[in-house]
BAFI-3210 file (N, C-alpha, C; in Angstrom, 3 decimals, decimal comma, padded with zeros to 6 digits):
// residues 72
n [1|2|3|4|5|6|7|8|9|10|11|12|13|14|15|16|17|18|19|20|21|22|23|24|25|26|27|28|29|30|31|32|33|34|35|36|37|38|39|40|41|42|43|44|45|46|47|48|49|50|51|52|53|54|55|56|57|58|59|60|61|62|63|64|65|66|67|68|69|70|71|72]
n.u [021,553|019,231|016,899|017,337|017,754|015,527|013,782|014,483|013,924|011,241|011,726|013,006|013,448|010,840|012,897|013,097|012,533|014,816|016,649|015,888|016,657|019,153|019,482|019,416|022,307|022,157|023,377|023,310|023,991|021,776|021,275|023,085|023,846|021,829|022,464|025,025|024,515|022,460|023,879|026,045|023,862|023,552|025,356|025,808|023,330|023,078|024,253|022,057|020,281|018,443|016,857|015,365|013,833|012,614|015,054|015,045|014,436|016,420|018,478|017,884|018,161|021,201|022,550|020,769|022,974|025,301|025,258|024,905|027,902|029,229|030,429|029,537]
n.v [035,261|035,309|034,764|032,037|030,531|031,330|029,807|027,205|025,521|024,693|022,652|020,309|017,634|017,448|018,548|016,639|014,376|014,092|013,453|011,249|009,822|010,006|008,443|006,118|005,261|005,482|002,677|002,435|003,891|005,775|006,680|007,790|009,448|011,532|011,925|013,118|015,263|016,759|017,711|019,018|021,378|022,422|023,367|025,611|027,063|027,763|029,931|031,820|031,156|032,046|033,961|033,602|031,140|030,181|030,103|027,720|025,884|026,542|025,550|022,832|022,006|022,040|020,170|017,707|018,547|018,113|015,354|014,234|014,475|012,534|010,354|007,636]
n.w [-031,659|-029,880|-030,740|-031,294|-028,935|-027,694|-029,402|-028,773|-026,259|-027,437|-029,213|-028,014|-026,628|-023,340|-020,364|-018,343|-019,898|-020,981|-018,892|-017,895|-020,365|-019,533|-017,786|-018,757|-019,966|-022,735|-025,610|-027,950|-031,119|-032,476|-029,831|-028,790|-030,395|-029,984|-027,341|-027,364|-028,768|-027,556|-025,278|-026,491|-027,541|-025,090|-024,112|-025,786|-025,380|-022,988|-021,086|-021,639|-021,215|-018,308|-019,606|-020,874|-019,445|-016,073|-013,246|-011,615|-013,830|-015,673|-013,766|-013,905|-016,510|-016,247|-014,676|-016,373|-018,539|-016,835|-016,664|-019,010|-019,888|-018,581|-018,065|-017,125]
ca.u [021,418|018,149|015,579|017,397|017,451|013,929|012,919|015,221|013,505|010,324|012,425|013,993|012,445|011,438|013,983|012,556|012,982|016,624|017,074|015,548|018,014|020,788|019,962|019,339|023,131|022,598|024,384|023,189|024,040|021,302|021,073|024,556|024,364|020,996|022,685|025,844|023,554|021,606|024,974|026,378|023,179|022,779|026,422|025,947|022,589|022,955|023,888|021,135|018,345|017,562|016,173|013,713|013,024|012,990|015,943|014,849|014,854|018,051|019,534|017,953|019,218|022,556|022,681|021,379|024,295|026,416|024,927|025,249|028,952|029,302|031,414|028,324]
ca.v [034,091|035,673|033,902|030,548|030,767|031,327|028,486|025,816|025,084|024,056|022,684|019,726|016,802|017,914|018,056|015,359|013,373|014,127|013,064|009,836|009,300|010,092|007,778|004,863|005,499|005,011|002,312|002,162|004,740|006,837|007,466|008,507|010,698|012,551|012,623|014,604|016,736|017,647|018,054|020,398|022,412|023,018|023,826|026,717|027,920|027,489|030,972|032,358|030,816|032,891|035,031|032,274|030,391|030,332|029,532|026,093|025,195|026,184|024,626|021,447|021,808|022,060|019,362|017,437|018,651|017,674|013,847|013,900|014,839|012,301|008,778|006,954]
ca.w [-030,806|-028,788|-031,421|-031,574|-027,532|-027,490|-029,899|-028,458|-025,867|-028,106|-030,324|-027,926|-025,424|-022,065|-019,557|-017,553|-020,715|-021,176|-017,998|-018,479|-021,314|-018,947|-016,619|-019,676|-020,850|-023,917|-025,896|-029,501|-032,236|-032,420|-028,817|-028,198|-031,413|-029,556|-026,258|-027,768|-029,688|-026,559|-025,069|-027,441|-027,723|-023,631|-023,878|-026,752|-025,340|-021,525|-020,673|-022,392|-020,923|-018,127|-020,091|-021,618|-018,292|-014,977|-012,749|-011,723|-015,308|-015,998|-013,499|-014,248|-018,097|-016,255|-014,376|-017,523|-019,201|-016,477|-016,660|-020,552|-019,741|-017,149|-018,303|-016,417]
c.u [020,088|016,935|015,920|017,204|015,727|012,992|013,306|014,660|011,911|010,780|012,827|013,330|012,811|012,304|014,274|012,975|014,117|017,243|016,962|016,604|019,407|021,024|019,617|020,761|022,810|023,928|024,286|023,224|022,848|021,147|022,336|024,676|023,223|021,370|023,680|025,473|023,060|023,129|025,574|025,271|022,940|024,108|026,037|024,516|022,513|023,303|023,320|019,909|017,842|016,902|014,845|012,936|013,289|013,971|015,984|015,061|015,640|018,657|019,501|018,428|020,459|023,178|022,214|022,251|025,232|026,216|025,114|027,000|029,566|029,092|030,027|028,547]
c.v [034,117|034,410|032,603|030,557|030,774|029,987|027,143|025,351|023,891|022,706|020,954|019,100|017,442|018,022|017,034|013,913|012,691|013,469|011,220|008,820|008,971|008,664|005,773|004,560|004,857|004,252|002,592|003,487|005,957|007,817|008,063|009,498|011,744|013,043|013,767|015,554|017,220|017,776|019,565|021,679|023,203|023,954|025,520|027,649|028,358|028,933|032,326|031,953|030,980|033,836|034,896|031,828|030,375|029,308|027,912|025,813|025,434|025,291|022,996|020,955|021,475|020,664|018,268|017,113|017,717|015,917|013,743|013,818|013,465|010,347|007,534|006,025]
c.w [-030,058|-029,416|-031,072|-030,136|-027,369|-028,043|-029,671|-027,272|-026,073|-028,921|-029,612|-027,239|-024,193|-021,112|-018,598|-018,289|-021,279|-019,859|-017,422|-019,214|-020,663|-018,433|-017,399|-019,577|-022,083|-024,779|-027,517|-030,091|-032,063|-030,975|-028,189|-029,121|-030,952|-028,142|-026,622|-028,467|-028,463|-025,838|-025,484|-027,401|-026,602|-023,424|-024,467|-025,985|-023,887|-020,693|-020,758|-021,689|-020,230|-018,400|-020,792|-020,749|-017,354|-014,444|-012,573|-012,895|-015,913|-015,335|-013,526|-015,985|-017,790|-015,502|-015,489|-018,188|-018,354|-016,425|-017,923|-020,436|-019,057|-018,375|-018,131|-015,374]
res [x|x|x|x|x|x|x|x|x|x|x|x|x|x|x|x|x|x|x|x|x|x|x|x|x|x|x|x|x|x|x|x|x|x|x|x|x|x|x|x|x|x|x|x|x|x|x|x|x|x|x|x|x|x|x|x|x|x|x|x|x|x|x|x|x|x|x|x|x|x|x|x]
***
C-alpha cells in the first residue's frame, strides 16, 4: 500500500479542487462518478497519508471526504 500512498496524491486534483467540486454538488454523470471515486480513494488511503504529507493536508483530504459524504 506504501507506493500507491505515495503516488496518489500526484495522481488526483488538488485538494482545493476537490473541494470546489464539493461545493458544485455535482449533478451530471460524470461528476458524481469522480466525486465517489475521490470518495472511495480518500477513504482507502486516508490513514496512510501522514506519512506522505503534512497534517494540515490530511485533514483537509478529510474534511473533503466528509463533504463528498455529505447528502448536500
Amino acid at each position: 500500500m506504501g507506493n500507491a500512498v505515495e503516488r496518489w496524491p500526484a495522481a488526483v486534483p488538488p485538494v482545493a479542487e476537490v473541494a470546489r467540486l464539493c461545493a458544485q454538488r455535482p449533478v451530471d454523470p460524470g461528476g458524481i462518478r469522480l466525486a465517489r471515486r475521490l470518495r472511495n480513494q480518500i477513504h482507502a488511503v486516508e490513514p496512510f497519508l501522514g506519512l506522505v504529507m503534512p497534517a494540515t493536508e490530511v485533514r483537509a483530504w478529510g474534511e473533503v471526504k466528509a463533504a463528498l459524504l455529505s447528502e448536500g
